[in-house]
N, C-alpha and C positions, 0 to 999 in steps of 0.2 A: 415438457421434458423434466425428467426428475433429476433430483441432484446426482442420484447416484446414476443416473444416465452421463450426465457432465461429466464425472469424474473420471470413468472408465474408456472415456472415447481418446483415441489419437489426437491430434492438435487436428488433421487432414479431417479424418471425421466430426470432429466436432463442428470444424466451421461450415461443413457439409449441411449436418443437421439444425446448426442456427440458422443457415440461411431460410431451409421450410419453418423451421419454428416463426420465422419474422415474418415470411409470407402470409403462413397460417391466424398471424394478430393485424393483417391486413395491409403489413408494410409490403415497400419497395426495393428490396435490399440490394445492395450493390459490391457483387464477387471478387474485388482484384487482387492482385499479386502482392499479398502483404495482410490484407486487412478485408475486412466486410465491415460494411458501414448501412444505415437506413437512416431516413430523412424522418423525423417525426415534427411534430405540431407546438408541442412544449418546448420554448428556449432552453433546454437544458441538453448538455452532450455527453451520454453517459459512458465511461471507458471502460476495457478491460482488456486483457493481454489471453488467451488461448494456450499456450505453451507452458510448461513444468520443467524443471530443473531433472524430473527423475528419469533416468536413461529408461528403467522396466515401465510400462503401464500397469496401471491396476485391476488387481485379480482380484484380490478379499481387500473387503470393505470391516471394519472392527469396530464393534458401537460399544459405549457405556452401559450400565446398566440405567435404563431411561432412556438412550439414543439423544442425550444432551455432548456427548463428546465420540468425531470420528477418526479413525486412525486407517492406515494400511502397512503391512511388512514391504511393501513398495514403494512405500512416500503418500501421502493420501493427494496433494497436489494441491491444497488450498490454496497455494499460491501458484494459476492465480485462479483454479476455475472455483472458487470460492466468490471471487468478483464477477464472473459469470454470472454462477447461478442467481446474484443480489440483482443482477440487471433484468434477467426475465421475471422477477418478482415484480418488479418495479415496475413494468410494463403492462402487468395487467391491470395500473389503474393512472398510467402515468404515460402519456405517448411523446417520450423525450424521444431527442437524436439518441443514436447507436454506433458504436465504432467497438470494436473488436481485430484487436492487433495480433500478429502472427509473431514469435521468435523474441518477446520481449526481452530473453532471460538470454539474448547473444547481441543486445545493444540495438534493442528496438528497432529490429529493419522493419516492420510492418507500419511501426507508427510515420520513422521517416517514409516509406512509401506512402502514406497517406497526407502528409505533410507537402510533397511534393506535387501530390494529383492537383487536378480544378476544384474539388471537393471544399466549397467555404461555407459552412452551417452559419446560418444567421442565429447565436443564440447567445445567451446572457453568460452564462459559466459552462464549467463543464467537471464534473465530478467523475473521477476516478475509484474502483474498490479495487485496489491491489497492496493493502498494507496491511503488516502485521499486527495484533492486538485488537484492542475492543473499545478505543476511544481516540486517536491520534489523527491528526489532522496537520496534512504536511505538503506544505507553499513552493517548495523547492525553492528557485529566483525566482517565482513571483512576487512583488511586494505592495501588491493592494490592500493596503490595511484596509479598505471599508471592506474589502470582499475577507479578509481573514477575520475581523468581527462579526460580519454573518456569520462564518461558518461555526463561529467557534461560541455562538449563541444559541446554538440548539447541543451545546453541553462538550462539543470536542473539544481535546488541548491542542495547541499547534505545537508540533514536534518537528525534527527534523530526518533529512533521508536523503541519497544519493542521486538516485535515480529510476525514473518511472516512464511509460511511454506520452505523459502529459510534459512531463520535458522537451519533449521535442513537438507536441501536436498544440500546446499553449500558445510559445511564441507565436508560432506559424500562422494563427488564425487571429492572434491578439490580444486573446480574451482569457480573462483570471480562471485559475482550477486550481482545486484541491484533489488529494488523493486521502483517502478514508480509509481505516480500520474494516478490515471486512471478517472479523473472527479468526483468522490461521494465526497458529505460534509455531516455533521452532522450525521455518520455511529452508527449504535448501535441505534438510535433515532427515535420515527415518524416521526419524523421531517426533516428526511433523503432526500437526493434529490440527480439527476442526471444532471452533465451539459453537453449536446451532445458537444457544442464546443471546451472543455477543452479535451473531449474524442479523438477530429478527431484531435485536434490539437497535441499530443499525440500518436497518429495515425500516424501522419507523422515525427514526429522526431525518435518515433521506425524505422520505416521503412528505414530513412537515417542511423540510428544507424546500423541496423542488413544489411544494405546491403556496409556499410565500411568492408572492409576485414582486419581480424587483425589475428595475433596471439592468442595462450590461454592466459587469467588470469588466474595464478593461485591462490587459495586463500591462504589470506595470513590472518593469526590470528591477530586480535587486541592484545596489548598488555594493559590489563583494560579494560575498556568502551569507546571508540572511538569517543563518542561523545562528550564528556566535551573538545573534542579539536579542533572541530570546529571555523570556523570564529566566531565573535562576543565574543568569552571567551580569558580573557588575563590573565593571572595567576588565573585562581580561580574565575576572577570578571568577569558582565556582567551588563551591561545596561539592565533595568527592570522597566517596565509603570506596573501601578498600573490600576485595572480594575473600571469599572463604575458600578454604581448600577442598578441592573437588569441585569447584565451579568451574566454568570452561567460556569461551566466546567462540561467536559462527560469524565470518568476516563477512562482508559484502558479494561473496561467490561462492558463500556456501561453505566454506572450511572452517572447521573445526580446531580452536586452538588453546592448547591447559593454560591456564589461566594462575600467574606468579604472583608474587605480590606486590610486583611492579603494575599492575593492572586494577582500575579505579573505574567507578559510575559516579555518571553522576542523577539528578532526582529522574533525568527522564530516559534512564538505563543505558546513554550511550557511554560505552567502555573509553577511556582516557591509557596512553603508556604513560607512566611515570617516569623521567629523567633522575635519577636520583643525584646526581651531583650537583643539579639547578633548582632540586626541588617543584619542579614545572611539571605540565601534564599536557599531554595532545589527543585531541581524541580521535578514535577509531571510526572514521565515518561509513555509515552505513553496516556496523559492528553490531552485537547483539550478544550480552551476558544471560547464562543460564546455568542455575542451578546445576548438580549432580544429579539429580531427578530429573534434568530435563523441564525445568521449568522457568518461567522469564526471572531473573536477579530482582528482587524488591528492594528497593531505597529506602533506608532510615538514619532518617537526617542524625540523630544521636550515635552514630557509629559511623559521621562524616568531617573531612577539615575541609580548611578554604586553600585553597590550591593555585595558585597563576596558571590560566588558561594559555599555552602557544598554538598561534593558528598557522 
C-alpha cells in the first residue's frame, strides 16, 4: 500500500485494507470493534491510531519540489496515518506485533477496547509513531529509566506529551513504551504537513531499535507527572524565551490560540502562561508554539530567563 493510498482512505476503509495488507505479509490479523491487531514473532508491539482530526478526507495531495514535504488544502492527516505508513515499512523486514487503534483523536476507545479484550502479547516493549517532530521520544507515566535509556540511545530526546493510545494499552499489558516522532508538524491544523525525511530517518533508528535484543521492560508507574523532571527543570525553575509577535500556539485539541506576551517556551517548545503578578509560569500541556509561517517556535537560550515553574 502506498502512502498516498493511506492517506486518502476513511478510517472504515483503511482498517479494511490493512487487514489484507497483513494477510498479504502472512499474518493472522484480528478484526474487532476498536482496533485490528496481528500476532507477530518479534517481541516488539508496534502502535498506531487509524483516525484524523480532519472532518473532509483527502482529495489533493501537495508535494515540494523533490516530494521531500506533503501537504493537503484538507489536513494531509499525518497524524496519525503517518504512524501507519512507518509500521508497514517496518514489516517488511521486521515481523513485530501490530495493533492499530480506531478513534484515538475522541479518547482512545479503540485502544481501551483492546485493553479490555484477552488480547495479551508476550513482548519486551512496544513502540508507538504517533508524535509530532523528527526526534522526540515521550514516556508518558511510564518511568523505566533503563527502557527510557534505550530508547534515547539510538539519538531521541525524551519529551513530554498528554496523551497517546499507549496510555492506556502500557499499563494494561505491563510493559514499558515509547511513542516516537514520526515526521508530521502543525497536527490538528491545515496547515499540517509531512516531512518524508524525518519519516525514513526514523525509519532506520526503529529498525536498529527493534533489531537490539533486549530483555522485557517492564512498566513501571511514574510517581506524579514525570515530566516536570526532565532535563532543563531544576527545582521547580526553567529557562523560558518569550515569543514574537505573530506567533500563535495549537492547544491539545487542535485550536488555535494568538499568542501575548504573557506566553513562554521553554528549550523543548512547550508554551508556559505567564502569571505576571507572581512572576511564575505553568505550562500548556500538550500545547505546541508556531511561528506566523506556520512553523514549530525554535528556542534560544540567549533570548531566555529563569522562571519558577507551577505545576
Amino acid at each position: 500500500m502506498t502512502f498516498e493510498n493511506i492517506l486518502v482512505k476513511s478510517q472504515k476503509e483503511l482498517k479494511r485494507a490493512l487487514k489484507k495488507e497483513l494477510q498479504e505479509l502472512r499474518y493472522s490479523p484480528i478484526s474487532s470493534k476498536g482496533f485490528l491487531y496481528a500476532k507477530g514473532t518479534v517481541p516488539v508491539l508496534l502502535v498506531a491510531n487509524l483516525d484524523t482530526v480532519h472532518r473532509e478526507g483527502v482529495k489533493i495531495i501537495c508535494y515540494s519540489k523533490g516530494g521531500k514535504i506533503l501537504m493537503s488544502p484538507q489536513g494531509i492527516g499525518g497524524d496519525d496515518r503517518a504512524g501507519v505508513y512507518m509500521i508497514l515499512q517496518l514489516l517488511k523486514s521486521h515481523r513485530c506485533h501490530v495493533l492499530f487503534c480506531e478513534d484515538e483523536e475522541c479518547g482512545g476507545v479503540g485502544a481501551h477496547n483492546f485493553a479490555e479484550s484477552n488480547i495479551k502479547p508476550a513482548v519486551n516493549y512496544i513502540i508507538e509513531f504517533d508524535r509530532r517532530g523528527s526526534n522526540d521520544a515521550v514516556f508518558y507515566d511510564c518511568a523505566n529509566e533503563e527502557f527510557t535509556q534505550f530508547v534515547c540511545g539510538f539519538g531521541f530526546e525524551e519529551s513530554i506529551g498528554s496523551f497517546s493510545d499507549i496510555s492506556i494499552v502500557a499499563p494494561a499489558l505491563g510493559v514499558a513504551a515509547v511513542n516516537l516522532s514520526s515526521g508530521y508538524y502543525n497536527e490538528h491544523t491545515a496547515h499540517e504537513y509531512i516531512n518524508m525525511l524525518d519519516i525514513h530517518n526514523n525509519l532506520d533508528r526503529a529498525r536498529r531499535m527493534i533489531a537490539t535484543r533486549t530483555g522485557k521492560f517492564e512498566y513501571v508507574e511514574a510517581y506524579g507527572w514525570r515530566g516536570w523532571f526532565l532535563d532543563g527543570y531544576d527545582d521547580f525553575t526553567s529557562l523560558l524565551m518569550p515569543l514574537r509577535e505573530g506567533d500563535y500556539i495549537v492547544d491539545e485539541d487542535g485550536r488555535m490560540h494568538e499568542a501575548g506576551d504573557d506566553v513562554l517556551i521553554d528549550r523543548r517548545g512547550v508554551p508556559h502562561l505567564l502569571d505576571p503578578n507572581y512572576g511564575c509560569a505553568t505550562p500548556l500541556i500538550g500545547a505546541q508554539a508556531y511561528t506566523k509561517e506556520s512553523m514549530p517556535v525554535r528556542f534560544k537560550e540567549e533570548l531566555a530567563d529563569v522562571y519558577e515553574v507551577i505545576i
